[in-house]
C-alpha positions in Angstrom: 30.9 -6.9 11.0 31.0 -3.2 12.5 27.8 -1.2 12.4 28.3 1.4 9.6 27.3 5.0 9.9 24.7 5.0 7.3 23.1 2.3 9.4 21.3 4.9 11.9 18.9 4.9 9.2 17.3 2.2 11.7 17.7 4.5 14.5 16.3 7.7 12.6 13.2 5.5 12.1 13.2 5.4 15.9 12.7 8.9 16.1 10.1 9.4 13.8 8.0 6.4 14.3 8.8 5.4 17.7 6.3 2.2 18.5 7.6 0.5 15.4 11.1 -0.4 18.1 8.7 -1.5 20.9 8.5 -4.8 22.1 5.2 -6.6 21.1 3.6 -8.0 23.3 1.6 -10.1 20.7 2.7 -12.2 17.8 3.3 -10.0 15.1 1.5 -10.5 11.6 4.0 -10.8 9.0 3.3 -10.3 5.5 5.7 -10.1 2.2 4.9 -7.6 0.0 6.1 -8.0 -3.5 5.5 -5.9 -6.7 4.3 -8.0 -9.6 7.2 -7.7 -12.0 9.3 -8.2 -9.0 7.8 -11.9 -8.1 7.6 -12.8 -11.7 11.6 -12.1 -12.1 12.1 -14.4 -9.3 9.8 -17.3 -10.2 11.2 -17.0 -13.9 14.7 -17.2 -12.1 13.5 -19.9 -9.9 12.4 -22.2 -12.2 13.9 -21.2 -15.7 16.4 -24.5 -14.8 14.9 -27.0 -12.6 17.3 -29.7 -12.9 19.2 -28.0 -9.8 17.7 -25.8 -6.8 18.1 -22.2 -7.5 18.7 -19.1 -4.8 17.9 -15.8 -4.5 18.3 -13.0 -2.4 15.4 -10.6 -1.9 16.6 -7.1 -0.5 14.0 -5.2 1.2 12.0 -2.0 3.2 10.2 -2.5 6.1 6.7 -1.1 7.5 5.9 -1.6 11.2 3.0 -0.9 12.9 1.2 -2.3 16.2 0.2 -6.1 15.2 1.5 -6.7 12.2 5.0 -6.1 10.3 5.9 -6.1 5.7 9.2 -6.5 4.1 8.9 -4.3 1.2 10.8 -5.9 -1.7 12.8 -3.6 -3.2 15.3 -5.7 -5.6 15.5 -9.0 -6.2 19.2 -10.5 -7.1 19.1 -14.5 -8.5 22.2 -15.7 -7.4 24.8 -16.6 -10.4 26.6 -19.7 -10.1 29.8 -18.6 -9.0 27.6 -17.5 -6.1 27.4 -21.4 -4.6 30.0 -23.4 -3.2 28.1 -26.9 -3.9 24.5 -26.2 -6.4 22.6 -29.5 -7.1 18.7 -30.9 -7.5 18.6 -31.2 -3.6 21.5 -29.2 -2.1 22.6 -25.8 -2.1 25.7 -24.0 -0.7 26.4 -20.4 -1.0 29.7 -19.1 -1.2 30.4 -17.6 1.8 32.0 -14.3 0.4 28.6 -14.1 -1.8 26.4 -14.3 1.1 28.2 -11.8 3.3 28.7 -9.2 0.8 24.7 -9.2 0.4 24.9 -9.1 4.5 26.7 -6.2 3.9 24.7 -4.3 1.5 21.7 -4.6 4.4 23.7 -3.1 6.7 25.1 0.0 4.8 21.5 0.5 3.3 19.2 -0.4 6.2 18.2 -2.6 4.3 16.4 -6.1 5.3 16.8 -9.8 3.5 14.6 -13.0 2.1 16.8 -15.3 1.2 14.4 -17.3 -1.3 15.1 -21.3 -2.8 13.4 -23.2 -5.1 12.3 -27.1 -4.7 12.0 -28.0 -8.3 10.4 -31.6 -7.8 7.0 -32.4 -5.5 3.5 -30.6 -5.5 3.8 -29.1 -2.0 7.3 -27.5 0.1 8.1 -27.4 3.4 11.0 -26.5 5.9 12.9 -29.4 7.6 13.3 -29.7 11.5 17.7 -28.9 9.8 16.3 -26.1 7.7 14.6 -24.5 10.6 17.7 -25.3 13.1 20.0 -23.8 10.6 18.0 -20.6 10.2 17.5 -20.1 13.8 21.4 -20.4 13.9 21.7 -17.8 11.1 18.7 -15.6 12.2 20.2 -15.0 15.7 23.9 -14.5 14.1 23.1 -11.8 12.0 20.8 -9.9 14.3 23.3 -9.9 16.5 25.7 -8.1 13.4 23.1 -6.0 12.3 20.4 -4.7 14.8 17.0 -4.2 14.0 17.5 -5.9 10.7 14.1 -8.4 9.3 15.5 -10.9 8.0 13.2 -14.5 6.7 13.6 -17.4 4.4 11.2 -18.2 1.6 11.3 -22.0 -0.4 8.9 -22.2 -3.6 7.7 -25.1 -5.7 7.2 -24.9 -9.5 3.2 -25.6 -8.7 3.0 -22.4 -6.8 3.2 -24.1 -3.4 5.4 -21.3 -0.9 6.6 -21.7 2.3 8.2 -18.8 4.5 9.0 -18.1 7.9 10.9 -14.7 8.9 12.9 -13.9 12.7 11.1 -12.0 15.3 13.9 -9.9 16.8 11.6 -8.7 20.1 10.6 -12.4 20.8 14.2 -13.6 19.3 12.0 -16.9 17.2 11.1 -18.1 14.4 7.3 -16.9 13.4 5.6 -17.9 9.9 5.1 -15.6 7.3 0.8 -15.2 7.2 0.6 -13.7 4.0 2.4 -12.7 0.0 0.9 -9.5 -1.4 1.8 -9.1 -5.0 1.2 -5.6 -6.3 0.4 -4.2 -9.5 -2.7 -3.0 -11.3 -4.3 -6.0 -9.4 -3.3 -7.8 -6.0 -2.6 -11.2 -5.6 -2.5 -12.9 -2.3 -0.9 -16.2 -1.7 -0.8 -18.4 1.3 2.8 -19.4 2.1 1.6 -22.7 4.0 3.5 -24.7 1.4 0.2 -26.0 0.1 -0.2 -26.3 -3.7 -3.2 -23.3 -4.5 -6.2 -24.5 -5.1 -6.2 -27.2 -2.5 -7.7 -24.7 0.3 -11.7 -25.9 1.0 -14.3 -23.9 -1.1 -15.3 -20.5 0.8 -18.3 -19.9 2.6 -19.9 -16.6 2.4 -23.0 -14.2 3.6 -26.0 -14.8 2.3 -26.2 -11.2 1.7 -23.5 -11.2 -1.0 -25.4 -14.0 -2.7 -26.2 -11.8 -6.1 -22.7 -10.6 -6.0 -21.4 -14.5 -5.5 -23.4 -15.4 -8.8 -21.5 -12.7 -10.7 -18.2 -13.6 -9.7 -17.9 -16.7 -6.8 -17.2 -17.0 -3.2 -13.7 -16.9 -3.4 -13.6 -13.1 -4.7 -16.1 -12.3 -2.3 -13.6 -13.6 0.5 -11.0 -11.5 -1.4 -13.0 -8.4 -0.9 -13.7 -9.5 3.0 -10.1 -10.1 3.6 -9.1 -6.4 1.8 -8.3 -3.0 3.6 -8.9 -0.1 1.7 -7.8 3.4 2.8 -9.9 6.0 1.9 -8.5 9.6 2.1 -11.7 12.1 1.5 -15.1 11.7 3.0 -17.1 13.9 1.0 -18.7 14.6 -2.7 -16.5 11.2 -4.2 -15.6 9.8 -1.1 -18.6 9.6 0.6 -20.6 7.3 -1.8 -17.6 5.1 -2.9 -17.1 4.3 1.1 -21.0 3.5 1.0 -20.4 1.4 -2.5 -17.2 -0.5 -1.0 -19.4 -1.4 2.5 -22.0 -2.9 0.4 -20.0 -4.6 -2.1 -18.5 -6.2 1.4 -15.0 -5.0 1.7 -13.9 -6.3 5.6 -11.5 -3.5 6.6 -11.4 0.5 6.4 -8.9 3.1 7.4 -11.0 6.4 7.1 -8.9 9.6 6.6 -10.2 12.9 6.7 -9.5 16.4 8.7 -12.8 17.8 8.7 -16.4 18.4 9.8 -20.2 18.0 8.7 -21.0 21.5 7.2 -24.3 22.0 6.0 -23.2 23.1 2.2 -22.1 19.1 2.4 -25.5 17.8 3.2 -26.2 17.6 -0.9 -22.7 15.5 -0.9 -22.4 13.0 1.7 -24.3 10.2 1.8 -26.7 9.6 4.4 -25.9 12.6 6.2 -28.8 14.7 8.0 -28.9 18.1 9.3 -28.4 16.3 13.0 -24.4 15.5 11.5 -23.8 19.6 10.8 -20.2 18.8 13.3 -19.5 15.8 13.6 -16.7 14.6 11.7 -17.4 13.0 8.4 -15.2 9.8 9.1 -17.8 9.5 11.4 -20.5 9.5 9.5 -18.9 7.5 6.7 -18.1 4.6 9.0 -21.7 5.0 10.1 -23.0 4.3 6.6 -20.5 1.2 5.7 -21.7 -0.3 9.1 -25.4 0.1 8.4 -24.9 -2.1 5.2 -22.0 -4.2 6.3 -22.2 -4.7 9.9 -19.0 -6.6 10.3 -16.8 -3.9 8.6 -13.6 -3.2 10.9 -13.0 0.3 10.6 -10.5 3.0 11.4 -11.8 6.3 11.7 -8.4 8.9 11.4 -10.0 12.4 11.9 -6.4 13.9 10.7 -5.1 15.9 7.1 -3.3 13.1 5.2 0.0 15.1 4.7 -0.4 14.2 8.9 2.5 11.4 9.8 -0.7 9.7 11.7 -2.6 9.1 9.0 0.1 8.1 6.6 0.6 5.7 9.9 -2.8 4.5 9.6 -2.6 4.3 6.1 1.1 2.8 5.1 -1.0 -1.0 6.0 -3.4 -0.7 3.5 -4.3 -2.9 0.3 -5.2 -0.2 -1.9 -5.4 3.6 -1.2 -8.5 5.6 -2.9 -7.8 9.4 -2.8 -10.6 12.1 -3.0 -9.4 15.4 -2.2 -9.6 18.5 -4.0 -5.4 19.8 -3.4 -2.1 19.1 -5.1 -0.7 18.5 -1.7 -2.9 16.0 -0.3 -2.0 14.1 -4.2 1.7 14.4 -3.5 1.6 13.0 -0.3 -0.5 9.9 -1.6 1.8 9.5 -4.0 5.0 9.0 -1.8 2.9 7.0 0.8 2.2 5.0 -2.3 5.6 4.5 -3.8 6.9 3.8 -0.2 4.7 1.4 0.9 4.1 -0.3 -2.4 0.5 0.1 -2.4 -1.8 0.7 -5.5 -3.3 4.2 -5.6 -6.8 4.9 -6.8 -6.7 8.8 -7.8 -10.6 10.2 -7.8 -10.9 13.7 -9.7 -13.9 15.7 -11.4 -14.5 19.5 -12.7 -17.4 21.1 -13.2 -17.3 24.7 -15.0 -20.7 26.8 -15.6 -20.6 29.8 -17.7 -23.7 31.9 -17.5 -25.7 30.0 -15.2 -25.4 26.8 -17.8 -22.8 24.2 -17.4 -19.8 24.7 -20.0 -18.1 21.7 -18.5 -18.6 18.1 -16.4 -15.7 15.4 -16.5 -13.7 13.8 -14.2 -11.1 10.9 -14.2 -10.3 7.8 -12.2 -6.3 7.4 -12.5 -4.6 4.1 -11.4 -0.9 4.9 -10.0 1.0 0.7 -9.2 3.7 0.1 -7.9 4.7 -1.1 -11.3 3.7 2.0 -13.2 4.8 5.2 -13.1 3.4 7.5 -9.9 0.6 10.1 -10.0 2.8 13.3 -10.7 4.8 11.2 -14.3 0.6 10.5 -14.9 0.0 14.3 -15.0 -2.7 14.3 -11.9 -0.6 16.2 -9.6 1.1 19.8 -10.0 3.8 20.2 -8.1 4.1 23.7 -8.3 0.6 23.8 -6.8 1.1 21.6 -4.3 4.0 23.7 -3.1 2.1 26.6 -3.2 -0.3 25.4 -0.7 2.1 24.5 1.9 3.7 27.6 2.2 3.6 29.3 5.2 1.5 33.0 5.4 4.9 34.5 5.4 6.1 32.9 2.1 2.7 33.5 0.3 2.9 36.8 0.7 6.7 36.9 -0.2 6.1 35.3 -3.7 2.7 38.0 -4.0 4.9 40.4 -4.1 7.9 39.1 -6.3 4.5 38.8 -8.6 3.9 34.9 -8.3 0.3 33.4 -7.6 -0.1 30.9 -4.8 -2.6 28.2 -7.1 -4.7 28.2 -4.2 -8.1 27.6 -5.3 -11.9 28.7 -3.5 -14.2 26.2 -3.2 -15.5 24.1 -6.1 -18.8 23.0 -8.0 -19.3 19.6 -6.8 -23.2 18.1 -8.4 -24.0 14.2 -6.6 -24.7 12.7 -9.7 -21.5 13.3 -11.2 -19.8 12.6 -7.6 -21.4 9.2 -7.4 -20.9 8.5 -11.3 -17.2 8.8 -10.0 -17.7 7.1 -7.1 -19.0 4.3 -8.9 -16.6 4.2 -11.7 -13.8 3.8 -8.9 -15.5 1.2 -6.8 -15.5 -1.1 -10.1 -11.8 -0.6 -10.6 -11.4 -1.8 -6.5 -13.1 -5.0 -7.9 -10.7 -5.4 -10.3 -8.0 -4.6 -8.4 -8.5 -6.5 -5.4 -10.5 -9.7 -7.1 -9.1 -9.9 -10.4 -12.7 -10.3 -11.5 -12.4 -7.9 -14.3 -9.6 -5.8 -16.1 -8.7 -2.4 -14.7 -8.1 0.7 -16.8 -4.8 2.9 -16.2 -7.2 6.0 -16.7 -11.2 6.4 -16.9 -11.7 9.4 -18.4 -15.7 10.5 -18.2 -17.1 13.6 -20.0 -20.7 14.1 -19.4 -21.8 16.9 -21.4 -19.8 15.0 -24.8 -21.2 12.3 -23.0 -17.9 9.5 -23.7 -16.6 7.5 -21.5 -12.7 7.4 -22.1 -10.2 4.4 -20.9 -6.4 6.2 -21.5 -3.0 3.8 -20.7 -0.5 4.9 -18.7 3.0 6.2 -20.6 6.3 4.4 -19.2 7.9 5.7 -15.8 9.9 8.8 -16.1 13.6 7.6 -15.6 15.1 10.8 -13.3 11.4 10.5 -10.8 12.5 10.8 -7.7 9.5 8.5 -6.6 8.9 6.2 -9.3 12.4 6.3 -11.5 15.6 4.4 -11.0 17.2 4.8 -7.6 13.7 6.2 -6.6 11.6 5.6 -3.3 9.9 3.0 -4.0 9.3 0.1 -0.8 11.9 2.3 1.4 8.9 2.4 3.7 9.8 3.5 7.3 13.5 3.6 6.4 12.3 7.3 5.0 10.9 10.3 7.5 7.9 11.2 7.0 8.3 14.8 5.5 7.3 17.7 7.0 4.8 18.8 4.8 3.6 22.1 7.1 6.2 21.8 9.2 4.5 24.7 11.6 1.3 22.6 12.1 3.2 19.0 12.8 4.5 18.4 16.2 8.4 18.1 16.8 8.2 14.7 19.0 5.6 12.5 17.6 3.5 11.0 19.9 2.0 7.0 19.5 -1.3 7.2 16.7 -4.3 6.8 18.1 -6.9 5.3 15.9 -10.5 6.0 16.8 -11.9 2.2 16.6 -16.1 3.3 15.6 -18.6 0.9 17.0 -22.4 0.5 16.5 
């Protein structure tokens, strides 16, 4: 097969993200990174007939970063029957024709594959000395057809047991899939070690997460340990929901935020003193989540989020928590989101005082999946306004004059209590999300001065989004440029992120 022209998709993501083409030097961590509706097509597909072995190919984005590597599953196709040359209870056979037309779709999209299988009989799966030989064969084959491509092989068993293994083009081998992510309005995580679940040995946790353990058990706990959480916003609701998600014992942060202690934030961010007044309030954060969780990994990104760095930093996460006051920074969570397939975590709050009284105290804690509809179909971003704050000097003063305002707002009341009320509504919707230990809401609506507390479901995805309708964005990951949010600020030739690892 020919390399097409819209394949230099792969080689735009060159230019943009430049380490993601480098050789590692390290075995790559290789995770699969379905959204729930997504997996539950496939295992209904798998296993809606088990008298014969079933097939499916998985099409999908990719995200690269140093260490670790995710297919983002974009469509999943079950194989119809003319699809196989032979299709029995221990045998399959796919028509050749069938499998290189889907060969061909990954190479006109830039697009990469998981050809998935079902076992229907046994408790447990696994890949045959034949099975790995032949997909060494194919593996090597089609890179050779298609550069760049990620392409890996997936075999599930009606009890839930998985195994997968995907190619390592830089270290041309086979290396084992380490982890399943299934995302919706709460994450799943499966071992593909071809195990049945529930066979792994009961979990052993901190002592200090014993009152938590009796709530809901070791195992969630060892969810939240294993989890990384971005957190874009390090003050008034950012702040004290990175101080609740340390203590509740979340293992891994990535810590975005552009700016520095200022003394009108002393009343806002936790723990900080007169002695922080510039330093920057990642800084401090990370400082507070260590002093209650000393083994927190943490990423401390001292950058804007509409920054390709800190969507770099960010594209890895588990779940992304936003709490920043403009549209723009909203907008470009919500593409990171639908690109990455990552649940979003919106934090909002107003405050309104009319003659030195308050006339108004509410804010709103909006869940945007990756199988819901994004932030701006939910109302919680303007787009107008967040094109208005991007626009150069130049063009604000252009659409002045032509007698259009800019949205651009002043600063804004901000009170702690209602900041950690927030806060605190959000950190119990990361429990739910990344435990399952309780239900999430689509929307928390809080009014203090009614006072109600409001939970509001989501309305159905807006068919013509360009992020979140048909055809949209959604798990395109690093097959899509960053965009150039300010372009004047952002540098033309992007250099290699540089994460500030924070120690004790």
């Amino acid at each position: 097969m020919s390399t097409s022209p819209t394949a230099t998709r792969r080689l735009q993501l060159a230019a943009w993200f430049p380490f993601g083409r480098k050789r590692q030097r390290r075995r790559q961590r290789v995770q699969l990174v379905f959204r729930h509706s997504d997996w539950q097509t496939l295992q209904d597909h798998l296993f809606g007939d088990t008298s014969t072995e079933q097939h499916a190919f998985v099409f999908c984005g990719v995200a690269e970063h140093r260490g670790w590597v995710r297919l983002l599953v974009r469509d999943v196709v079950p194989t119809p029957r003319h699809g196989f040359e032979v299709q029995s209870g221990a045998y399959l056979r796919l028509d050749r024709e069938y499998h290189r037309q889907a060969l061909l779709r990954c190479r006109d999209e830039g697009l990469s594959l998981i050809e998935v299988h079902s076992h229907p009989f046994g408790s447990s799966v696994a890949f045959s000395g034949i099975d790995r030989g032949n997909d060494e064969r194919k593996f090597r084959y089609v890179g050779e057809r298609i550069p760049g491509i990620r392409h890996a092989t997936m075999v599930c068993s009606p009890t839930g047991a998985v195994m997968a293994h995907a190619w390592d083009p830089a270290g041309r081998c086979i290396r084992r899939v380490d982890e399943i992510l299934v995302m919706g309005g709460r994450l799943e995580r499966i071992r593909p070690d071809g195990r049945r679940p529930g066979s792994d040995p009961a979990r052993n946790a901190s002592v200090r997460y014993n009152r938590q353990i009796l709530a809901f058990g070791a195992e969630r706990q060892h969810l939240l340990s294993s989890a990384r959480v971005g957190v874009v916003g390090l003050s008034g609701n950012g702040s004290p929901l990175a101080m609740l998600l340390g203590r509740l014992g979340v293992g891994r942060f990535v810590l975005v935020d552009p700016d520095a202690v200022e003394e009108s934030n002393l009343s806002r961010i936790v723990g900080a003193t007169p002695r922080d007044i510039g330093r920057p309030k990642v800084e401090v954060a990370a400082r507070e989540i260590r002093r209650a969780n000393p083994d927190a990994r943490i990423s401390a990104v001292r950058r804007s989020v509409l920054d390709p760095l800190a969507a770099q930093a960010l594209k890895g996460v588990d779940l992304l928590v936003g709490a920043t006051d403009s549209a723009s920074s909203r907008m470009a969570m919500t593409v990171l989101a639908r690109r990455y397939l990552v649940p979003y975590l919106d934090l909002g709050l107003r405050i309104e005082g009319e003659k030195g009284s308050l006339a108004h105290a509410f804010g709103q804690v909006r869940l945007a999946h990756p199988d819901g509809p994004c932030l701006v179909c939910l109302g919680g971003v303007d787009p107008v306004r967040a094109r208005s704050e991007l626009d150069t000097p130049e063009e604000r003063a252009l659409r002045r004059a032509a007698g259009y305002g800019t949205g651009m707002v002043g600063p804004v009341p901000s009170i702690m209590p209602l900041n950690t009320t927030i806060a605190s509504l959000a950190a119990w919707q990361c429990i739910g999300i990344l435990t399952g230990a309780l239900a999430t809401a689509d929307c928390w609506h809080l009014d203090l001065l009614a006072p109600r507390l409001v939970a509001i479901a989501h309305p159905a995805n807006e068919a013509d989004c360009v992020r979140c309708g048909t055809g949209g964005e959604d798990a395109l990951g690093d097959l899509l440029p960053w965009p150039r949010w300010a372009a004047e600020s952002l540098p033309a030739n992007l250099p290699l992120l540089a994460e500030t690892e924070v120690t004790r």
